[in-house]
N, C-alpha and C positions, 0 to 999 in steps of 0.2 A: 736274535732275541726280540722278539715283537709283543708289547704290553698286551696279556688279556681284557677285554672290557670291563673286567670289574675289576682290575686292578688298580689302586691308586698311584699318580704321578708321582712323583716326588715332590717334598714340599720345601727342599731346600737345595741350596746352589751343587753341593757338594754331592747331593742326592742323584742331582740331574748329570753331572758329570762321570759320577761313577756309574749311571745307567750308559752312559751314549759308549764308552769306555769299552765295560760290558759286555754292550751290543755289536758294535762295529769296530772297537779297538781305536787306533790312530792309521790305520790305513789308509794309504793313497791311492783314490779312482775319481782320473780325471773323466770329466765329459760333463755336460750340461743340463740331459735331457730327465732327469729325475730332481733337480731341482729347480730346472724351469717351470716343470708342474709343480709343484711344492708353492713355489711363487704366486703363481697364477691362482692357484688356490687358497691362499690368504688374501687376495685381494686388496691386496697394498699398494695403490700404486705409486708411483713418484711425482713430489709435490715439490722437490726442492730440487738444485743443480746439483749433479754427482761427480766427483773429480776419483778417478781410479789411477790407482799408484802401484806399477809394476816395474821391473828390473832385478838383477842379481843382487847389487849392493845399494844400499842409501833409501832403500822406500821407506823404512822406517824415519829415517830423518826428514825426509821428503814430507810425508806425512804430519810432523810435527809441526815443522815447520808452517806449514800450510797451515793448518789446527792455527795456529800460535797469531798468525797475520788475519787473520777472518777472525776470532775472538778479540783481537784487537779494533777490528772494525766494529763492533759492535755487535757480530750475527751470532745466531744460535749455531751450533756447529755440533757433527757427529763423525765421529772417529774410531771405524773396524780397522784394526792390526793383529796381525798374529807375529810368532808366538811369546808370551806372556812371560814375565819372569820372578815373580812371585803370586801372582795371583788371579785368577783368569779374566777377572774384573777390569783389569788395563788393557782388555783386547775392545771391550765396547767407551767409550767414551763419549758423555754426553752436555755439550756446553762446558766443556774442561775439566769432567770429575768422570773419574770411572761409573760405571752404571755400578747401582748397589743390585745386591742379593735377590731381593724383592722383584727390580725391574727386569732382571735375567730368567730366573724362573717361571716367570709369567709369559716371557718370551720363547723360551723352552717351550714349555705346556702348548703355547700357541701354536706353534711348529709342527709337534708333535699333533694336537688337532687336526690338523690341514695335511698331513702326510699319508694319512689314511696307511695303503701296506707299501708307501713307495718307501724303500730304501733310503738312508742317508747317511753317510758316516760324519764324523764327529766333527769336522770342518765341517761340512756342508750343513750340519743341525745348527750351527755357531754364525757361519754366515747370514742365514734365513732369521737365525734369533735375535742378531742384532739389528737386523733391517724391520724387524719386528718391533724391537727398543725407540728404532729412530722415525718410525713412521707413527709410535704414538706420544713425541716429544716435541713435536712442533716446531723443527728445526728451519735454519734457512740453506741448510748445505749441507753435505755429508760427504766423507773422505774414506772410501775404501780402497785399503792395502791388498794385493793381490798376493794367497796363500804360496803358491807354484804356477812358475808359467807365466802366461796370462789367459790364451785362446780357450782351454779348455777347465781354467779355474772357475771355483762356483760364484768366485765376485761378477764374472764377466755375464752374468744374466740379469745382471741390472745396466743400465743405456746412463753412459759417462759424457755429461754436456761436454768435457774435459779430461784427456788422458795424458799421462805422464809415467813416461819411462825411462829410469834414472841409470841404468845402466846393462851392458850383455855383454856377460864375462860365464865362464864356463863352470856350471854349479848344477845340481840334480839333471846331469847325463842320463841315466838310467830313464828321468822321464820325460826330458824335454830333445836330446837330440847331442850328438859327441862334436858337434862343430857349433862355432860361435853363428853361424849364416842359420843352422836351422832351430837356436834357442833363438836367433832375432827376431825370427817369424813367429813362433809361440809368445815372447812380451808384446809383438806389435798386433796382436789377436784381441786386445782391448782399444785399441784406435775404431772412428767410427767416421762412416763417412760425411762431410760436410763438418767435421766436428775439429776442436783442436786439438794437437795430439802434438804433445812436447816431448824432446826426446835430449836426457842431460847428456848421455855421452855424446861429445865430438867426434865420435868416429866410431858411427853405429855400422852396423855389417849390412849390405847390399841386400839383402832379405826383407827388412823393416824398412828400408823406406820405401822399395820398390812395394812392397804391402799397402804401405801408406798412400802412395800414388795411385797404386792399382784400384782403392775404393776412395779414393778420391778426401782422405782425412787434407786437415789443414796442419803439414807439418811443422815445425821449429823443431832445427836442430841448434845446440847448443857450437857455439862457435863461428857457425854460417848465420842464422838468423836472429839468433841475443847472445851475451856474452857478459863478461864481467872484466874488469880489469881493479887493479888495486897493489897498494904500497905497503908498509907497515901501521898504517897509522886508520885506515879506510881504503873502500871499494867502491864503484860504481856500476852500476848496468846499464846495459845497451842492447835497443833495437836497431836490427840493420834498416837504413834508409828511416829511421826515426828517431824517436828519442833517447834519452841519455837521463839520467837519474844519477846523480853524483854525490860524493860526503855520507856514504853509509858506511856504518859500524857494522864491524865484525860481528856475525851470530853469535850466541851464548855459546852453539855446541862446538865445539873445540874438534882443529883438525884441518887440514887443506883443502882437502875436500867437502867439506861444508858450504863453501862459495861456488859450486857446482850445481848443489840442491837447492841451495838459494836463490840462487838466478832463475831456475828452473819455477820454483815458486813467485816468484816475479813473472817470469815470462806467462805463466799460466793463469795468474792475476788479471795482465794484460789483456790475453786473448780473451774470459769471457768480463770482461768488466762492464758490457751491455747489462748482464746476467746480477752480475757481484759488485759494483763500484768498491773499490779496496782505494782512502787515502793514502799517502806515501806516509805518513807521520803513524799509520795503521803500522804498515810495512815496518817500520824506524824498532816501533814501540817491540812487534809480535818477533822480531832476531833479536831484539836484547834479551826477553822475557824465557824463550822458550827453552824447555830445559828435555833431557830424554835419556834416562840411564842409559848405560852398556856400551855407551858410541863415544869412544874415547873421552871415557869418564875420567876424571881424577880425583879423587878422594881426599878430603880434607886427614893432614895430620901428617906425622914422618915413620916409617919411611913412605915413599913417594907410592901411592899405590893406584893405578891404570885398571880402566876396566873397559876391554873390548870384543865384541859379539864376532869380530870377524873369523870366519869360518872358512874360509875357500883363497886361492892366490890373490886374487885381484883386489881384495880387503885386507890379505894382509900385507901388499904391497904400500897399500893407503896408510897403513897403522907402522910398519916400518918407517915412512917418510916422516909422520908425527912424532915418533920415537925419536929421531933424528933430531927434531927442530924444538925439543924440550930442553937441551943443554944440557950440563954433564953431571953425571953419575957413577962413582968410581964403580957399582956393578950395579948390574940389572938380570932379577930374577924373573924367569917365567913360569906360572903355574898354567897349565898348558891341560886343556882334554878334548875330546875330540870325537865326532863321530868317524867307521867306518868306510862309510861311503863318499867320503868327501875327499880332497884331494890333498890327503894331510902332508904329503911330501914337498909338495909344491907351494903349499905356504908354512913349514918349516926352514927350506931353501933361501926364502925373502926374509925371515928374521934370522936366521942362525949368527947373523955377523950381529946383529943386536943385543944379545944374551950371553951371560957370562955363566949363571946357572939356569940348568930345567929342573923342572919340577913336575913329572907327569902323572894325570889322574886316570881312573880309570871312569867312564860313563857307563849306568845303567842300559837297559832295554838292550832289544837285539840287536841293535845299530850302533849301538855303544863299542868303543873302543879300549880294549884293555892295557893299563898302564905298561904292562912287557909288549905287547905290541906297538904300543906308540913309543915307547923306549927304543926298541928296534930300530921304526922307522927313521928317528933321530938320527942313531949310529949310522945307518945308510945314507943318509945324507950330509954323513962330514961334520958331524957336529961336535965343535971340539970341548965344550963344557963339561960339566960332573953333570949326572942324571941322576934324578933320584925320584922312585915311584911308589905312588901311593892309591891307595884304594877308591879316595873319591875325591873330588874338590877342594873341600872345604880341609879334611887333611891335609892336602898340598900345601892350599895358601898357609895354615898354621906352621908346616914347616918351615915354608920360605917367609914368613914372617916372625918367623924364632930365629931363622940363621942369618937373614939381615941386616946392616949397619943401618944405623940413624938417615945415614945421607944417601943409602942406594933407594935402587926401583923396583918394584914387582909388576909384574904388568900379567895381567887374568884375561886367558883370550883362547879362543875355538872352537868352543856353542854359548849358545845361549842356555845352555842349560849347564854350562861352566860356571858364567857370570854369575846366574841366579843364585847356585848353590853357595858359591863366596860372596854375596850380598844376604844370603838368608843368614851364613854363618857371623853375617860383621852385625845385623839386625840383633840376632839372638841377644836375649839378656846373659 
């Protein structure tokens, strides 16, 4: 669907949305070369340092975090993440506040100008429209999360003083590659040469770093080159053959894995701080502060109620270990839904000992997985709890929030469009 010339734009956010929707749906085509021109043709070009955030799990936190220590330092900061969970508005973020209505549609429209008949589908108009937000905000830095991938996502057309890649665990197969060696080479497709290029896991696949080496990026890996170590009480960071940064507080966001991301955001501080000078008391201030629904949320009130985005093994091996280290619950409910494509067995397998009831929903769109078929998968995988399925989310959780005790857990975890749905339901008046 391509606007006639005398058609009008839409004049409002939901307008612009439901056009690109429309147009090109939510369809995935990776490659670069139609919104390289897109770019090029707005004539934006970059005025501040750009830190790109790829990996299977934690770029959203990755991200926050980072947000959180640069607003603490004093800098103007801009922040693209996808996807959204109540309102599309939390994907562009500008100096700490979602972009309003106003600044999005004007961004749209711009996009739209400059694209003349090239193609774009609805990531790619969203990418372009937010860099369109941040190049008339006058920032001092901007943090773009990469959609899929890295190498052939549409973030990767913009040149990252700074890359970070927080993790490669086995997730959108179908586009990125059925071995962890060949999704490594697709995250490390945003590394650049001369550039630094941080990498959280400790035990990145031979594909990334030999990538990394091959154009000559300035690697850190997590474990070999910084690290963290820490008690109950505090942590510290470390550069190999440098310095040590001791007596830090635990980040706001909750979980074990958060001192992974953290470091990482430290380590990335470090490396351009010619660029960013970041004080430690910046650092102190922006892990107390920073907050980020969905990533082992906890909800204020009883019973005990968790809210986690993790979708694939490797996240919910994470979210089991936190389960673990919350202390006891004589039960634990899970309102459970799930896309298709994802490898629902495989992280039912890592919580099954965790859960005394499921509670399965079923997801919209065609990728959506229906409550009898996640039920199924369940039984397939030895699960020895009661089942019990319902049509959508926000059912689930009202049932497992009707048949739970004061002192148990529910825990909301499989998409992001799980989470959203039991946050818009707990929102509603």
């Amino acid at each position: 669907m391509r606007l006639r010339p005398d058609m009008q734009l839409p004049e409002t956010l939901d307008g612009w949305l439901g056009l690109l929707e429309a147009r090109h749906g939510q369809s995935i085509q990776l490659g670069l070369d139609r919104v390289r021109a897109v770019r090029d043709a707005l004539q934006l070009p970059q005025t501040c340092p750009v830190f790109t955030v790829g990996g299977t799990n934690g770029k959203g936190s990755t991200c926050a975090l980072l947000e959180a220590v640069l607003l603490a330092a004093g800098y103007r900061v801009g922040v693209y993440t996808s996807p959204h969970l109540l309102s599309y508005n939390e994907r562009v973020r500008i100096n700490g506040r979602d972009a309003s209505d106003r600044v999005l549609v004007d961004a749209f429209a711009e996009v739209e100008r400059a694209r003349g008949d090239i193609p774009l589908t609805y990531f790619e108009h969203g990418t372009l429209a937010a860099w369109v937000a941040f190049s008339h905000a006058g920032l001092d830095a901007v943090i773009l999360e990469v959609g899929l991938g890295g190498r052939l996502d549409a973030v990767n057309v913009f040149e990252p003083d700074c890359a970070i890649v927080t993790s490669v665990a086995m997730d959108h197969m179908d586009y990125l590659g059925d071995t962890r060696e060949a999704i490594g080479f697709e995250k490390a497709g945003i590394f650049r040469a001369g550039r630094p290029a941080i990498c959280s896991d400790p035990m990145p696949p031979a594909s990334l770093v030999e990538h990394a080496e091959a154009i000559g990026a300035k690697l850190w890996i997590s474990g070999r080159d910084f690290g963290f170590s820490g008690d109950q009480n505090q942590w510290a960071f470390w550069i190999a053959g440098g310095s040590r940064r001791g007596g830090l507080a635990y980040p706001s966001l909750r979980g074990i894995n958060q001192l992974l991301n953290a470091a990482a955001v430290m380590a990335a501080c470090e490396a351009v701080r010619d660029l960013l000078p970041v004080p430690m008391q910046a650092v102190r201030q922006g892990f107390m502060l920073v907050d980020l629904p969905g990533r082992f949320q906890v909800l204020p009130g009883r019973p005990t109620v968790v809210l986690d985005v993790a979708h694939n093994p490797q996240a919910a091996g994470v979210l089991s270990e936190n389960l673990a280290s919350m202390g006891f619950f004589p039960e634990t409910w899970a309102v459970v839904g799930m896309l298709a494509d994802k490898d629902v067995a495989g992280a039912v397998r890592l919580l099954r000992d965790r859960v005394d009831h499921w509670v399965v929903a079923s997801l919209p769109g065609p990728r959506g997985l229906d409550a009898q078929g996640l039920a199924a998968i369940l039984r397939d995988c030895g699960v020895a709890g009661d089942i019990s399925e319902c049509g959508s989310p926000q059912e689930a959780y009202a049932l497992a929030h009707g048949q739970a005790a004061e002192g148990d857990r529910i825990v909301v975890f499989g998409s992001f469009l799980t989470v959203a749905d039991v946050l818009a339901a707990r929102k509603a008046p």
